[in-house]
KOLMARRO-776056 format. One record per residue (C-alpha): residue number from 1; x, y, z. Coordinates in pm, 1 decimal, m for minus. Layout:
<nodes>
NODE num        X        Y        Z
NODE NUM        X        Y        Z
...
</nodes>
This chain:
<nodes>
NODE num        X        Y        Z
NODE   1      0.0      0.0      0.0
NODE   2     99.2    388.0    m54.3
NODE   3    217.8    585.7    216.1
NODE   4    407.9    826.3    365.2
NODE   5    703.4    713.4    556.2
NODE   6    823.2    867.9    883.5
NODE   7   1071.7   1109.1    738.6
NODE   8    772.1   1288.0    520.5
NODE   9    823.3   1156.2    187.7
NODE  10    643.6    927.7      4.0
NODE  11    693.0    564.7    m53.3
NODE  12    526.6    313.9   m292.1
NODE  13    533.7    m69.2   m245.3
NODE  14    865.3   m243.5   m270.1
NODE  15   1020.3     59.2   m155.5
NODE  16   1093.0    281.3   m454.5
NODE  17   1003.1    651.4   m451.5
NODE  18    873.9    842.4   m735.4
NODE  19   1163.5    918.3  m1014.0
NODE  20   1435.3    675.7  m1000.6
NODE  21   1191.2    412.8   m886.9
NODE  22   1171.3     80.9  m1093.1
NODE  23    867.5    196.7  m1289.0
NODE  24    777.2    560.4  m1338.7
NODE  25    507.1    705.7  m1154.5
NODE  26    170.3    864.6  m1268.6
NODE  27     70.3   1047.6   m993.3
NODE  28   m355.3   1140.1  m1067.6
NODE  29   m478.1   1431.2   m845.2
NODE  30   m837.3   1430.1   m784.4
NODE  31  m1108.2   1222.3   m844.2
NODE  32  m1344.2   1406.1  m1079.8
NODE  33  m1486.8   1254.3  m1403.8
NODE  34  m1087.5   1263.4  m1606.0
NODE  35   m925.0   1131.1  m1351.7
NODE  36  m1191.4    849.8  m1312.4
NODE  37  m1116.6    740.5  m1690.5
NODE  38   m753.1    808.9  m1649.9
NODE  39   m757.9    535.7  m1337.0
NODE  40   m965.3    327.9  m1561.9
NODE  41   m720.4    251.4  m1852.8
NODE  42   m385.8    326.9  m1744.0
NODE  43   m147.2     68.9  m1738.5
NODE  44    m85.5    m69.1  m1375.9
NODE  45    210.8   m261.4  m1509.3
NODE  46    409.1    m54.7  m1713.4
NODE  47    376.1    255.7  m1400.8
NODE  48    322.3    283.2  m1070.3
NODE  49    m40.6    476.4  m1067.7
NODE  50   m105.9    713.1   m761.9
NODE  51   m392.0    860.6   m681.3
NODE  52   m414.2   1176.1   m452.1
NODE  53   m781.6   1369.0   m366.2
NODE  54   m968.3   1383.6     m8.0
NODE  55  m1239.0   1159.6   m135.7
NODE  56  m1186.1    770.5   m257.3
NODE  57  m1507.4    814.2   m509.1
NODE  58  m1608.7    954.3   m849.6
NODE  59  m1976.6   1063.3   m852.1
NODE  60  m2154.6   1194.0  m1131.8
NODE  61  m2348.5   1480.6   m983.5
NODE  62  m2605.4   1553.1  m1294.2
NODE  63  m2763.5   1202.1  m1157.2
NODE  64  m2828.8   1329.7   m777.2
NODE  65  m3160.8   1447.1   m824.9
NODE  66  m3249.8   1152.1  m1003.4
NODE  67  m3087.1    914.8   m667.0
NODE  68  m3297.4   1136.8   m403.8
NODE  69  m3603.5   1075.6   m570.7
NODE  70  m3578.3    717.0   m648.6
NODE  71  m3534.9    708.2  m1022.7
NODE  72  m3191.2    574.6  m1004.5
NODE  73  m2996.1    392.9   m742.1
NODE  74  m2741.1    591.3   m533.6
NODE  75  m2497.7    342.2   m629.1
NODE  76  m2534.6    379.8   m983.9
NODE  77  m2393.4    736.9  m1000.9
NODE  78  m2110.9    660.8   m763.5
NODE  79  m1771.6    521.5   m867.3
NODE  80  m1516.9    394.8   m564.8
NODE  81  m1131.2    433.8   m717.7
NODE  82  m1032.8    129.6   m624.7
NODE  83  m1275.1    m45.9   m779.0
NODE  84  m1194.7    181.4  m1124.4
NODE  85   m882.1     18.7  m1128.2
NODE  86   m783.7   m243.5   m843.7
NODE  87   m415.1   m171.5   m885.7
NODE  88   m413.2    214.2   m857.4
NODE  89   m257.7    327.1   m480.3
NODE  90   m495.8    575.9   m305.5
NODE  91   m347.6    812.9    m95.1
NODE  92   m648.5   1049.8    118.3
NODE  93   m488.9   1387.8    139.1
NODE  94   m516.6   1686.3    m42.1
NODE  95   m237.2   1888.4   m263.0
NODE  96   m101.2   2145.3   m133.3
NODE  97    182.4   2287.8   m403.5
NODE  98    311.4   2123.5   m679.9
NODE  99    637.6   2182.3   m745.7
NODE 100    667.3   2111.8  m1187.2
NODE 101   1055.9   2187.4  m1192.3
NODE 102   1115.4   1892.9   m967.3
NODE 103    837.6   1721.9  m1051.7
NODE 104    715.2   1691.8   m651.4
NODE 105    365.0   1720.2   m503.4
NODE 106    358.3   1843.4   m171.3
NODE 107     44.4   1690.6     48.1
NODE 108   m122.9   1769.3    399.2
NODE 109   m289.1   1404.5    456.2
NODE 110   m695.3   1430.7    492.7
NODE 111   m726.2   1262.8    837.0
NODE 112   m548.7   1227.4   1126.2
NODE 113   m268.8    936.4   1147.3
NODE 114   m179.8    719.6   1479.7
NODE 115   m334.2   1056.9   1697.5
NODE 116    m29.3   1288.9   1545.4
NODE 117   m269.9   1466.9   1382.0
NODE 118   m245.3   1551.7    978.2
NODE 119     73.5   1472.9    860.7
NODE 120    228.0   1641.2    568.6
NODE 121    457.4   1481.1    310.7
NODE 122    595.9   1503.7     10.4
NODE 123    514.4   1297.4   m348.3
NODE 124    773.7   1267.9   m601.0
NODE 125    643.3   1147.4   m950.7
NODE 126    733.9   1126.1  m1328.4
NODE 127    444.2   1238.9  m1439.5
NODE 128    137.0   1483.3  m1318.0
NODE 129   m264.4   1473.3  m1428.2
NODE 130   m475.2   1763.5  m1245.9
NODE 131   m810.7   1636.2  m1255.0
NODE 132  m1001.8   1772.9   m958.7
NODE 133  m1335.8   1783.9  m1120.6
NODE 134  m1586.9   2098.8  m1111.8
NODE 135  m1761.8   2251.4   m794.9
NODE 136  m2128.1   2243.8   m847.8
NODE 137  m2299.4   2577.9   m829.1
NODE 138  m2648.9   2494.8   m910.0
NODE 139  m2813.4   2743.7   m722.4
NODE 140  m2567.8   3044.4   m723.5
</nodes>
């Protein structure tokens, strides 16, 4: 599993870190609709895939009127990341600063970890996809 070891950076399994690793590593921030399909057909063997966004699930908000009135299942219009692609590494945190020159993400986890509160670490990666998705502003 992904995560951050104790001296702030960020490890993948079998111990390599972003570039100079094994395999490169696509690092997917977000969870909106393109990083969804991105998850979905990127290949888990050729890179290390790593996902970074405060929520594990894709939903497709146009459909949410339709789930709380009963024409369409709830779980119809939501998408767990894991289950886009099995193999892609979900880390719950959000970006802070990207740094493009070094090609480093630098992360303030979502929750709190072993009661030391939100730890912040660093993500090193080959290559970057921003794909936050949109905030909704139906009414405003």
């Amino acid at each position: 599993m992904a995560a951050p070891d104790g001296a702030g950076s960020y490890l993948l399994s079998g111990g390599q870190g972003g570039r100079g690793g094994a395999r490169p590593v696509l690092m997917i921030v977000g969870t909106g609709w393109a990083a969804h399909a991105l998850a979905k057909v990127a290949d888990h063997e050729s890179v290390d895939i790593v996902v970074v966004s405060p929520r594990n699930y894709f939903i497709f908000t146009p459909m949410l009127p339709s789930a709380a009135v009963g024409t369409v299942e709830f779980r119809s219009i939501l998408d767990p990341i894991r289950s886009a692609n099995p193999k892609v590494k979900y880390v719950e945190a959000t970006v802070d600063r990207i740094d493009p020159v070094a090609k480093v993400a630098y992360c303030t986890s979502s929750s709190s970890a072993e009661g030391r509160g939100r730890v912040s670490f660093a993500l090193p990666y080959d290559v970057g996809v921003v794909a936050v998705g949109e905030q909704a502003g139906t009414f405003g």
